[in-house]
C-alpha positions as CSV (number, residue, x, y, z in Angstrom):
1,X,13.4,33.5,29.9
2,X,14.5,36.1,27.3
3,X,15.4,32.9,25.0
4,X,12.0,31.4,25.0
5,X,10.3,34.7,23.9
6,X,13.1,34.7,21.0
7,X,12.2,31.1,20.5
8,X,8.6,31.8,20.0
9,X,9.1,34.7,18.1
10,X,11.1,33.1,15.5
11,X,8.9,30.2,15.3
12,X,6.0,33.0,14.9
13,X,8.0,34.2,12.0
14,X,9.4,31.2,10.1
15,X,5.6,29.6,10.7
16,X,4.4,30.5,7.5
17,X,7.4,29.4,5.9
18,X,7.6,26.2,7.7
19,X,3.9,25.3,6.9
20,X,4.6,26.5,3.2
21,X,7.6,24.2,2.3
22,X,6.0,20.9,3.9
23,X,2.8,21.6,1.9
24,X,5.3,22.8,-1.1
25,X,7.7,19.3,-0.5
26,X,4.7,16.6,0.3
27,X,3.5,17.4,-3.1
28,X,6.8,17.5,-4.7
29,X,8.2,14.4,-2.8
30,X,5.3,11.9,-3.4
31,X,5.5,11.7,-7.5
32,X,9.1,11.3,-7.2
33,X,9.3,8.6,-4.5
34,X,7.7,5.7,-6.9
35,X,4.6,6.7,-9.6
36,X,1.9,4.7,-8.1
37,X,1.5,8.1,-6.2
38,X,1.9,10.3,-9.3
39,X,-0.3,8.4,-11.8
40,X,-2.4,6.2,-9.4
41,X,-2.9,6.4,-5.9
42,X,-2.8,10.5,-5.8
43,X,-4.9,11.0,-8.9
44,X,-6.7,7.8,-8.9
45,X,-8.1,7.1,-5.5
46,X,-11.3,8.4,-4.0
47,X,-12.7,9.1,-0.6
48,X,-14.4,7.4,1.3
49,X,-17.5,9.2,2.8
50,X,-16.7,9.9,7.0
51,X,-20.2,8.2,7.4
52,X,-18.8,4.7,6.5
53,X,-16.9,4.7,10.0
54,X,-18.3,3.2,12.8
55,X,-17.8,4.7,16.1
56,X,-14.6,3.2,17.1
57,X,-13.1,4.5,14.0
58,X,-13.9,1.8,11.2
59,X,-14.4,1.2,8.2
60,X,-17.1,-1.0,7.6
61,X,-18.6,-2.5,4.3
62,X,-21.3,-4.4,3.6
63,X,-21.5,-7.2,0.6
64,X,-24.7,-9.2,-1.1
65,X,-23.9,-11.8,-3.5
66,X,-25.9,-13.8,-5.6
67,X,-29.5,-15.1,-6.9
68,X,-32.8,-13.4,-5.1
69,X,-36.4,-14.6,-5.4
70,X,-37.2,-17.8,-7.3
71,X,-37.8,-18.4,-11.2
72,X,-39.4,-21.8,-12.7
73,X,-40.3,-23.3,-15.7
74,X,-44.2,-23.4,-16.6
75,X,-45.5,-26.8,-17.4
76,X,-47.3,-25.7,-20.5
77,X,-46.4,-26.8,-24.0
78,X,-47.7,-23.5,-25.5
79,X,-47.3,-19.8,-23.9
80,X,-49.3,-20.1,-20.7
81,X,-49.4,-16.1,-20.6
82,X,-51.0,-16.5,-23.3
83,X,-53.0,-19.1,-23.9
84,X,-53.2,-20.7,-21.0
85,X,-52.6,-24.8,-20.0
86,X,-52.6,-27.5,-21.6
87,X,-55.5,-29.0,-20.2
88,X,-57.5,-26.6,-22.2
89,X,-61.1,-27.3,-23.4
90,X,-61.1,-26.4,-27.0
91,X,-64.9,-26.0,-29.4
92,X,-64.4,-27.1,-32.7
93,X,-61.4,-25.8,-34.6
94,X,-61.2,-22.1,-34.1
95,X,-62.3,-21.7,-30.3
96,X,-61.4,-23.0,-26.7
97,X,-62.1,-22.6,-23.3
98,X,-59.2,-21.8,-20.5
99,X,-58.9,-24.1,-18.3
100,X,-55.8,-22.6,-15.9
101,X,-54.0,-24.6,-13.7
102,X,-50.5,-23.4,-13.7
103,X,-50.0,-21.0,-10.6
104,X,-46.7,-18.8,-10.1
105,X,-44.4,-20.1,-7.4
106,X,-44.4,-19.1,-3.7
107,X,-42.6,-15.8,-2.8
108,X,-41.4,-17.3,0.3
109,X,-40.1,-20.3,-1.4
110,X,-37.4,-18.0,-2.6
111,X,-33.7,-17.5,-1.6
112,X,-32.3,-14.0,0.0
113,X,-29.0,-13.0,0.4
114,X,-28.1,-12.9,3.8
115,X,-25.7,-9.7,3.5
116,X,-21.9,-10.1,5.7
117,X,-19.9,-7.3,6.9
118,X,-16.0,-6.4,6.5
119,X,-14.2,-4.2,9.3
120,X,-11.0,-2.4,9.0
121,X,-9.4,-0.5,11.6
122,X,-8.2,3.5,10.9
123,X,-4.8,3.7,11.4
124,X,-2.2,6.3,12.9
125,X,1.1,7.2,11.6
126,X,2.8,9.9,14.3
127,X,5.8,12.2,13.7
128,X,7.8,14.7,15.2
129,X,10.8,17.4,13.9
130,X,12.5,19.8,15.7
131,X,14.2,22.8,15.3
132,X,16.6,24.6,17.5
133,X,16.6,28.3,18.1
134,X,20.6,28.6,16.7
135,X,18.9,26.6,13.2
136,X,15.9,29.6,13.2
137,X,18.3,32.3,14.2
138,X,21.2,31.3,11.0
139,X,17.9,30.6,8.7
140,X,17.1,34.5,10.3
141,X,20.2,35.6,8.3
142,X,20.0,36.7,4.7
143,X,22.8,34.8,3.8
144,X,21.2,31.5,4.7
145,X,17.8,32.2,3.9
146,X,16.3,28.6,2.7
147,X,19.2,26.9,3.2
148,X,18.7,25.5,6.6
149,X,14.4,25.5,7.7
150,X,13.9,24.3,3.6
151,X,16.4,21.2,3.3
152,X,15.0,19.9,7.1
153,X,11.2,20.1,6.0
154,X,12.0,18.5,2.4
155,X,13.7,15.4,4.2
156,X,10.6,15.6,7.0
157,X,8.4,15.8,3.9
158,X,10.3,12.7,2.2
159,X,10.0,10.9,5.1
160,X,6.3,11.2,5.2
161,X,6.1,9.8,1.5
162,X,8.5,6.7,1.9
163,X,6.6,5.4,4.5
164,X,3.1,5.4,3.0
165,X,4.9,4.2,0.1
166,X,6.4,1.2,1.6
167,X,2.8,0.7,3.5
168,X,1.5,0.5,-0.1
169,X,3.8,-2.4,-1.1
170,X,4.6,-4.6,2.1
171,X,2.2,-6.5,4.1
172,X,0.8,-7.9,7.2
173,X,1.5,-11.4,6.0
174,X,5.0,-10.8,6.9
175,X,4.8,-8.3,9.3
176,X,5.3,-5.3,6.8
177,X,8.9,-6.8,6.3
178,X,10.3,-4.1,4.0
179,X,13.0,-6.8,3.0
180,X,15.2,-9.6,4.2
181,X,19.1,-9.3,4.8
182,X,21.2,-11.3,2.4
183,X,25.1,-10.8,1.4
184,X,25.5,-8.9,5.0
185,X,29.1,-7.6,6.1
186,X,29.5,-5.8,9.6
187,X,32.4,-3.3,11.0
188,X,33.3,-0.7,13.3
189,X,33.4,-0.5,17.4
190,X,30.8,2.4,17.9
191,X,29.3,3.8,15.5
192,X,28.8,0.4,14.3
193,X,27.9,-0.4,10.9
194,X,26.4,-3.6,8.5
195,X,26.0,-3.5,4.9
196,X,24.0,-6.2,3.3
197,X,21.4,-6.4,-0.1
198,X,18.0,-6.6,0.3
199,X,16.7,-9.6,-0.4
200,X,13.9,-8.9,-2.6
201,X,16.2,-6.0,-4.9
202,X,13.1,-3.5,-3.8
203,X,15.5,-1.2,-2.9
204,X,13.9,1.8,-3.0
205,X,12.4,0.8,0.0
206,X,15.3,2.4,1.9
207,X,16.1,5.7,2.2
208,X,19.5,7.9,4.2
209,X,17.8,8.8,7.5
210,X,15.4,6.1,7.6
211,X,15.2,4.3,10.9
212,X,14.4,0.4,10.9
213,X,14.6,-2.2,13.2
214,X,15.9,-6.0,13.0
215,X,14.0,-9.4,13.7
216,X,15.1,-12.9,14.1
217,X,13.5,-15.0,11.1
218,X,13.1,-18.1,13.5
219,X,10.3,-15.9,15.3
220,X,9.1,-14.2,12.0
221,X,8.6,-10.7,12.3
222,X,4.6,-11.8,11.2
223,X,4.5,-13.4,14.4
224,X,6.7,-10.6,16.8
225,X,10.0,-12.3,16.6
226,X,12.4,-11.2,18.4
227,X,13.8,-7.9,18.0
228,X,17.5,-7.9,17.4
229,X,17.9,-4.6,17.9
230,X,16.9,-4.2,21.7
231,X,19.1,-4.8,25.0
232,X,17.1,-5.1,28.3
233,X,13.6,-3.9,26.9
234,X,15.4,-1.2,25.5
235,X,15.6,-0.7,21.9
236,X,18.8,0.8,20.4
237,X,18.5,3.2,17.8
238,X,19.4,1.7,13.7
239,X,19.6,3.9,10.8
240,X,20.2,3.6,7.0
241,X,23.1,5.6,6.5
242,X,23.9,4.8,2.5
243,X,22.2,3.0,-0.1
244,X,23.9,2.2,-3.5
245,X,21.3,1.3,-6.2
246,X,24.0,0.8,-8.6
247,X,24.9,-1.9,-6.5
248,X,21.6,-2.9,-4.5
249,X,23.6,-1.8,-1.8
250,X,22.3,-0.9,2.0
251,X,24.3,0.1,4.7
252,X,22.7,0.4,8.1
253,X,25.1,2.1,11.4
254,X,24.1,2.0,15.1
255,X,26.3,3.7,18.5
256,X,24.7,1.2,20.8
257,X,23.8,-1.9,18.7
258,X,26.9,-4.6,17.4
259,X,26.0,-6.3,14.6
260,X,28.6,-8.1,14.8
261,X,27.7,-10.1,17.1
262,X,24.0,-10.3,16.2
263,X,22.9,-9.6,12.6
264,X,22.6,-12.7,10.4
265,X,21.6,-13.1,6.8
266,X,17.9,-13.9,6.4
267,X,16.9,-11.4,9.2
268,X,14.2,-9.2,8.7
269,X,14.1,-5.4,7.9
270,X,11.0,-3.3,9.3
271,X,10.0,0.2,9.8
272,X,11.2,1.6,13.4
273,X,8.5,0.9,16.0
274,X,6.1,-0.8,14.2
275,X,5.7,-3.3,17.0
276,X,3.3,-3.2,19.5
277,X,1.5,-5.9,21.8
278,X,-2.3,-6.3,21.8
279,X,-3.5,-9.6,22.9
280,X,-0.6,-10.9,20.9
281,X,2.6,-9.7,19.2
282,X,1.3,-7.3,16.3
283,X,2.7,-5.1,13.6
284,X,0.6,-2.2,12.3
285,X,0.2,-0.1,9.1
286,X,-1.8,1.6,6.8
287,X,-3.2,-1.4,4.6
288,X,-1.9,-2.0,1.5
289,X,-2.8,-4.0,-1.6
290,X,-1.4,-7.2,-0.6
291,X,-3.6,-6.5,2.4
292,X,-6.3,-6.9,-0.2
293,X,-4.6,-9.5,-2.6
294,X,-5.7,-13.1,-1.1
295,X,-5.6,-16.1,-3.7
296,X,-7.0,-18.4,-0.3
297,X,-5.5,-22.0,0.6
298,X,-7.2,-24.7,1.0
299,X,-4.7,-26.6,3.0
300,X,-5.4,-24.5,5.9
301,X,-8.4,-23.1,6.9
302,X,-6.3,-20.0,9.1
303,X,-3.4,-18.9,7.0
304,X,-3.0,-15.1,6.3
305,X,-3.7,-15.9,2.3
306,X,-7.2,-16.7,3.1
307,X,-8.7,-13.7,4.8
308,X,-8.5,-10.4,3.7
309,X,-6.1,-8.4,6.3
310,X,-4.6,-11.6,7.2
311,X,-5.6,-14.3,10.1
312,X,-8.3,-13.0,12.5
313,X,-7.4,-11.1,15.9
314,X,-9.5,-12.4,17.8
315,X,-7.0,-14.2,20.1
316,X,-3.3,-14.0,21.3
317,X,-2.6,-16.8,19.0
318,X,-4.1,-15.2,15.8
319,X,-3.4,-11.7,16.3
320,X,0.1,-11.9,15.0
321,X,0.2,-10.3,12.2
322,X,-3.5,-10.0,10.8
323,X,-5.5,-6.8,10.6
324,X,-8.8,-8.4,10.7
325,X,-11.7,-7.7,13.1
326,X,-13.2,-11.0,14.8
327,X,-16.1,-11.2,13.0
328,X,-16.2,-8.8,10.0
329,X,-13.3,-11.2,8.2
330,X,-13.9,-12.3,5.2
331,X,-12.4,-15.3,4.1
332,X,-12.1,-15.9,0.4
333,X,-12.3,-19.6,0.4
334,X,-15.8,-19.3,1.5
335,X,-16.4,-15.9,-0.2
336,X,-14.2,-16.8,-3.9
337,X,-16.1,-13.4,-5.4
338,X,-13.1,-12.0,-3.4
339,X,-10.7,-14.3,-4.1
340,X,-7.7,-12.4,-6.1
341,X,-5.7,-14.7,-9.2
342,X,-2.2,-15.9,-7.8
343,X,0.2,-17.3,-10.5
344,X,3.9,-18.7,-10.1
345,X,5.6,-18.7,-13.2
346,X,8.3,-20.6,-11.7
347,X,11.6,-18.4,-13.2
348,X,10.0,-18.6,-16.2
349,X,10.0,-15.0,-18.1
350,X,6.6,-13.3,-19.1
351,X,6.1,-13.4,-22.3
352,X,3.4,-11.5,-24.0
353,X,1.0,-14.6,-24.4
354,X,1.1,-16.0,-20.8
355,X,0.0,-12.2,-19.9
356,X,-2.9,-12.9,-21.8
357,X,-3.3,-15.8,-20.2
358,X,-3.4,-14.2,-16.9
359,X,-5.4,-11.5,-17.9
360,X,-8.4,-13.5,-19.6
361,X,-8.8,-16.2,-16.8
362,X,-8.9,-13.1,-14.6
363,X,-11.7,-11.6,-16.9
364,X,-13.5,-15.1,-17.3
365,X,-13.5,-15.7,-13.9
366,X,-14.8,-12.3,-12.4
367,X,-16.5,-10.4,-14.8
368,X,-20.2,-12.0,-13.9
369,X,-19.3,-9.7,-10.5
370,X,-18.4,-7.2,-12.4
371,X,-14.7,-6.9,-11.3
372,X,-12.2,-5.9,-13.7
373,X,-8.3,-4.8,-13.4
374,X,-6.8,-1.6,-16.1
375,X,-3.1,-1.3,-14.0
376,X,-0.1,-3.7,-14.0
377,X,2.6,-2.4,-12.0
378,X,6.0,-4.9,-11.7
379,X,9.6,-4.8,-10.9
380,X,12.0,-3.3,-13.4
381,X,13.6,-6.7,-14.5
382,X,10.4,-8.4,-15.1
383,X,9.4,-5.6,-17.7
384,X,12.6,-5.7,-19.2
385,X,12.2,-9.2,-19.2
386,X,9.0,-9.0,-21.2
387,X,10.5,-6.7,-23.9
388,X,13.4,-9.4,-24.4
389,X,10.7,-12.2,-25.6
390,X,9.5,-9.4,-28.1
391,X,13.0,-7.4,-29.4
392,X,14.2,-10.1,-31.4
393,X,10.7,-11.2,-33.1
394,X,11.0,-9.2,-36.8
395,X,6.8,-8.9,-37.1
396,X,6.3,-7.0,-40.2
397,X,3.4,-5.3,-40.8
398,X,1.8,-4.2,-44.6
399,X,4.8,-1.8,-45.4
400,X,7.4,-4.0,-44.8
401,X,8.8,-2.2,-41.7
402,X,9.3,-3.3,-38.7
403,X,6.6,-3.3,-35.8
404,X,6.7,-0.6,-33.1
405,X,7.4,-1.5,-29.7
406,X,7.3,1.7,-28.7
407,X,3.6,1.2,-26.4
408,X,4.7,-2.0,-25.2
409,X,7.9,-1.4,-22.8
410,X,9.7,1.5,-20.7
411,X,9.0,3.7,-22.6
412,X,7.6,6.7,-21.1
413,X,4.7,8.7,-22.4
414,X,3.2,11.9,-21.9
415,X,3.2,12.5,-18.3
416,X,6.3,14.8,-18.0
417,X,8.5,15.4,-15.5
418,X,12.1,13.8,-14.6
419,X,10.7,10.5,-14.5
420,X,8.6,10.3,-16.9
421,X,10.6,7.0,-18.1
422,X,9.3,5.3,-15.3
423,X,5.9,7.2,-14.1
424,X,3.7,7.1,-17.1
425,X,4.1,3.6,-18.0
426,X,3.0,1.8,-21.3
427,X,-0.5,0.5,-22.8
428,X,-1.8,-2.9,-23.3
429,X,-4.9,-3.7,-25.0
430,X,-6.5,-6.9,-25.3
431,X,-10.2,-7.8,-25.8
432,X,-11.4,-4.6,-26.0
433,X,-9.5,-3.6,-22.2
434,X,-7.0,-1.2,-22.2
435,X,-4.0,-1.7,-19.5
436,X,-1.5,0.5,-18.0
437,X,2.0,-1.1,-17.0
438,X,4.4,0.9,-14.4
439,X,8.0,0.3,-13.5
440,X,8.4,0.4,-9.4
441,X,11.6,-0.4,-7.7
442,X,9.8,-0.6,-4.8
443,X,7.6,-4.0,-5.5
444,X,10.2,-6.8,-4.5
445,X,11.5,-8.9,-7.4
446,X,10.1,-11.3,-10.3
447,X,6.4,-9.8,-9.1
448,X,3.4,-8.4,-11.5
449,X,0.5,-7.1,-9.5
450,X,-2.8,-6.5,-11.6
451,X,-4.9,-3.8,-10.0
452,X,-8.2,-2.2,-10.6
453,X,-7.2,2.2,-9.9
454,X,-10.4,3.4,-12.5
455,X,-13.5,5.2,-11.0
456,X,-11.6,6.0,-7.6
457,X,-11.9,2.0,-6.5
458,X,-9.2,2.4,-3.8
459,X,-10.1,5.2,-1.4
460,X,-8.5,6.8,1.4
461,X,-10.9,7.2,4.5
462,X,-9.9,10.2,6.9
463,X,-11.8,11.1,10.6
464,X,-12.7,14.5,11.4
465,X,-10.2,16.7,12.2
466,X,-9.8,17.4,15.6
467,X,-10.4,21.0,16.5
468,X,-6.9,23.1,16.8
469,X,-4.9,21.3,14.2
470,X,-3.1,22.1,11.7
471,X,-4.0,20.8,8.5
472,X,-2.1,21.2,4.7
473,X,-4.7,22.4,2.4
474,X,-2.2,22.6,-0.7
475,X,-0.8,18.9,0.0
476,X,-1.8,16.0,-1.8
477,X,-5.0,14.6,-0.9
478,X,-3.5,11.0,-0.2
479,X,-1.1,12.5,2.4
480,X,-3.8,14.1,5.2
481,X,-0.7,15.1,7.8
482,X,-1.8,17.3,10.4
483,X,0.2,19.2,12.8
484,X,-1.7,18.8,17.0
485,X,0.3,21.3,19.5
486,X,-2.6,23.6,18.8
487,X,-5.0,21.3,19.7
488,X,-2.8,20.2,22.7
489,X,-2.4,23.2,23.6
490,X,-5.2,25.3,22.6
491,X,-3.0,28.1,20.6
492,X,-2.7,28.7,17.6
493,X,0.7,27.8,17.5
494,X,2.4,24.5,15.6
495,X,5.4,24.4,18.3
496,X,5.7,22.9,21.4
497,X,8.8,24.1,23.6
498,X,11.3,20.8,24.7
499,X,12.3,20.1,28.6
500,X,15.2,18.5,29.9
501,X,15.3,17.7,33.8
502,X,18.2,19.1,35.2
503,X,18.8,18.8,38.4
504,X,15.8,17.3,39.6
505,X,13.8,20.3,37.7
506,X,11.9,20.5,34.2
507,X,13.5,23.4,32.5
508,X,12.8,24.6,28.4
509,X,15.7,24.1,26.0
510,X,16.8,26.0,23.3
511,X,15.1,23.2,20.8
512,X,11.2,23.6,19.9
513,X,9.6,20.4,18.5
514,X,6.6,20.0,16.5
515,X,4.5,16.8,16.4
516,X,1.7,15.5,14.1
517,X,0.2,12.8,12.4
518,X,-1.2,11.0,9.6
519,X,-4.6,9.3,10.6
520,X,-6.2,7.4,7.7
521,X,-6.9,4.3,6.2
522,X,-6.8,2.9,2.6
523,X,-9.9,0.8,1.3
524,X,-10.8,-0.5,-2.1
525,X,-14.5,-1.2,-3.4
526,X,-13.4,-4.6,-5.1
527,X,-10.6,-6.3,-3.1
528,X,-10.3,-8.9,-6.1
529,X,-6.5,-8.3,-8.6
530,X,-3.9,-10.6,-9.3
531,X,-0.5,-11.1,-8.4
532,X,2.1,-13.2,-10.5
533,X,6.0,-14.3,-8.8
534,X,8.4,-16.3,-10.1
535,X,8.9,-14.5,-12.5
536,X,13.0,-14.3,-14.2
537,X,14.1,-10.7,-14.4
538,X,16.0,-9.5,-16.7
539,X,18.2,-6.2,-15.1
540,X,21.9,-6.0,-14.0
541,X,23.5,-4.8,-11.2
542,X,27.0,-3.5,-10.1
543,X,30.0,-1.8,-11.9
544,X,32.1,-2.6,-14.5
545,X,35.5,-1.2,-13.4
546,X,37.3,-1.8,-16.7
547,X,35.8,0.7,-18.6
């Protein structure tokens, strides 16, 4: 008993201190991770008003499109406002007498806009961290003040932000696959342990301490697979334990699981428990914008490119991997207003004239809806690529110097920071539209997404919080992580003590955990952009031993 009250009473103290770092580290953590949070999603999105959610929790939106009322020719051959018809009576040369036939059209006659409706669920991300009373009783000591409770919450706090990140760039198409298994090599007899590459070089996706699970890609982890990772209903526990991005190197260890004897190249890579069942296999996430992206197909009226979210679940058979409520969908093949550009340059680099290829059928075709896109964000090789097509051209200009190229690559600009290389990308203008181009490792290789960020078009939409949580007023607004043993409990408190049964009986450990979560959704106004893949990179990877 005397070591629960010291347990409470050094969670009492260290609370502050706690609740200060992970507000401190979520807003130092997200710009760093990949600068889509820095320079677009964190300053760029808006929020959505809490009256746009239906009562189970959804976002709903409702779309008109089109012509309204009717509008025809007159039959006169002079202004029938006017002067009236044709069939005028006239009196000598300077004088006639109307004679109006011509009537406006029927009101009725007229076409309205039936209006349709698009769903999205909210979504929940949960977490947990625990401390133990010999960790809050060292960090007690002056000599290791900040050097135990701080480093725990930064990697807690890191953790948050590489998984919204990853939501931002995978999708339900594949089952939120944050990359396939190629170039794998396995060792070890307990721990076990499997390096491989990922398959789409995104890999910043992965992260030491990051725990994922394995599918079969004969089952497709879209469609629930099978779990490789699992023995008996039971899954067993895989972690990334180094990543080498010198190398585009992951290695992945495991006590219980052999990969030995199970891992196979072309395997799928997904956030841990990120399965569930519901009328259907199904993964989950926070939507992302190739949630949004959908070029359509017309060679099959139910595939996931067609429908925003993915397929319809309204069945066990469609649920797989789709996000869509049965009935709020919206299929872009009837709805094209929606439809997104989809380009395969087919290993072919970009150069700077098919860009503005892309970008002005992308203008043509949408800007009677008013949809326009002002951010590019691509792989590293395929910017690198692009500056290649554009070093050795010698463009002179008046003076006889050569042309800057300085606004048109990697170059960073004025955002500052350690990364400013890579967060504050590089402008392109072109008919009057100014774009913004970012370097993520993060998007998977040879792809170009085209996004609209301006006037807070993506928005995050948040439920009230529940009374007795814990929220972090200083974090950044795209990160709304709350902290629920007070609202468990009804104390004030953010710690919940941890049982063991021992002998048959529940009794407290020495450990203290603290759970939360992260309940929003991401939504944009215009679900139209582009995305372009095929495209040939131009980065290297490994090292040169000789020098």
């Amino acid at each position: 008993m005397p070591a629960l009250i010291s347990s409470g009473q050094l969670f009492n103290t260290h609370v502050e201190r706690i609740e200060d770092v992970i507000n401190k580290n979520v807003d130092i953590m997200l710009p760093g991770v990949d600068p889509i949070w820095e320079n677009m999603v964190t300053s760029s999105t808006g929020v959505g008003p809490v009256d746009a959610l239906g009562r189970e929790y959804k976002i709903l939106k409702v779309f008109m499109g089109g012509l309204t009322g009717i509008f025809e020719q007159g039959r006169s051959r002079n202004d029938f406002a006017l002067f009236g018809d044709a069939t005028d009576e006239t009196f000598g040369d300077r004088l006639f007498q109307q004679q109006v036939t011509q009537s406006f059209p029927d009101a009725l006659d007229g076409m309205n806009q039936k209006p349709y409706r698009f769903g999205l669920p909210m979504r929940t991300m949960v977490a947990n961290i625990a401390f133990t009373l010999g960790e809050l009783q060292a960090e007690a000591s002056p000599a290791f003040i900040g050097q135990i409770v701080a480093p725990k919450l930064e990697g807690f706090s890191r953790n948050i932000a590489q998984t919204l990140c990853n939501s931002w760039y995978t999708s339900q198409n594949d089952g939120y696959v944050i990359s396939t298994v190629t170039n794998h090599s396995d060792s070890g007899s307990g721990p076990y342990f499997a390096e491989f590459e990922p398959g789409n070089k995104a890999i910043d996706r992965f992260m030491v301490g990051m725990q994922v699970d394995i599918y079969n890609p004969s089952g497709g982890a879209a469609t629930g697979g099978t779990r490789r990772n699992e023995s008996g209903g039971v899954r067993q526990t895989v972690v990334v334990d180094f990543v080498d991005e010198i190398t585009n190197t992951v290695r992945l260890v495991s006590n219980d699981f052999n990969f030995n004897s199970t891992l196979t190249d072309n395997d799928v890579i997904v956030h841990a428990n990120s399965h569930y069942t519901d009328s259907g296999a199904k993964f989950t996430n926070i939507a992302g914008i190739n949630s949004f992206l959908k070029g359509g197909d017309s060679s099959a009226s139910s595939t996931m490119f067609n429908t925003i979210l993915g397929t319809v679940g309204g069945s066990a058979s469609a649920a797989a991997a789709g996000e869509s409520i049965f009935g709020e969908e919206i299929n872009v093949n009837e709805k094209p207003e929606h439809k997104s550009l989809f380009r395969n340059l087919n290993s072919s680099l970009l150069t700077e004239h098919t860009l503005r290829q892309i970008l002005r059928r992308f203008h043509a075709a949408k800007a009677k809806h008013g949809q326009t896109i002002d951010t590019l964000v691509a792989s590293d090789g395929v910017w690198l690529g692009y500056e290649s097509t554009k070093i050795g051209r010698e463009i002179l200009d008046r003076t006889g110097r050569l042309s800057s190229l300085a606004t048109q690559g990697s170059e960073g600009g004025s955002a500052g920071g350690a990364n400013d290389q890579f967060n504050s990308g590089f402008n392109f203008s072109m008919d009057g539209k100014s774009y913004t181009g970012y370097t993520s490792c993060y998007v998977e290789e040879g792809t170009m997404y085209g996004l609209k960020m301006g006037g807070g078009n993506y928005k995050k939409y948040v439920p009230p919080s529940v009374a007795g949580t814990s929220s972090f007023d200083q974090a950044p607004a795209f990160a709304p992580f709350e902290f629920v043993a007070g609202a468990l409990t009804g104390t004030g408190t953010n710690q919940l003590p941890i049982y063991t049964n021992a002998g048959g009986k529940n009794m407290v450990t020495e450990a203290s955990q603290m759970p939360g979560y992260l309940r929003m959704q991401v939504c944009p106004d215009q679900f139209a952009g582009l995305k372009v893949v095929g495209i040939t990179e131009d980065r290297i990877y490994g090292q040169d031993q000789t020098v």
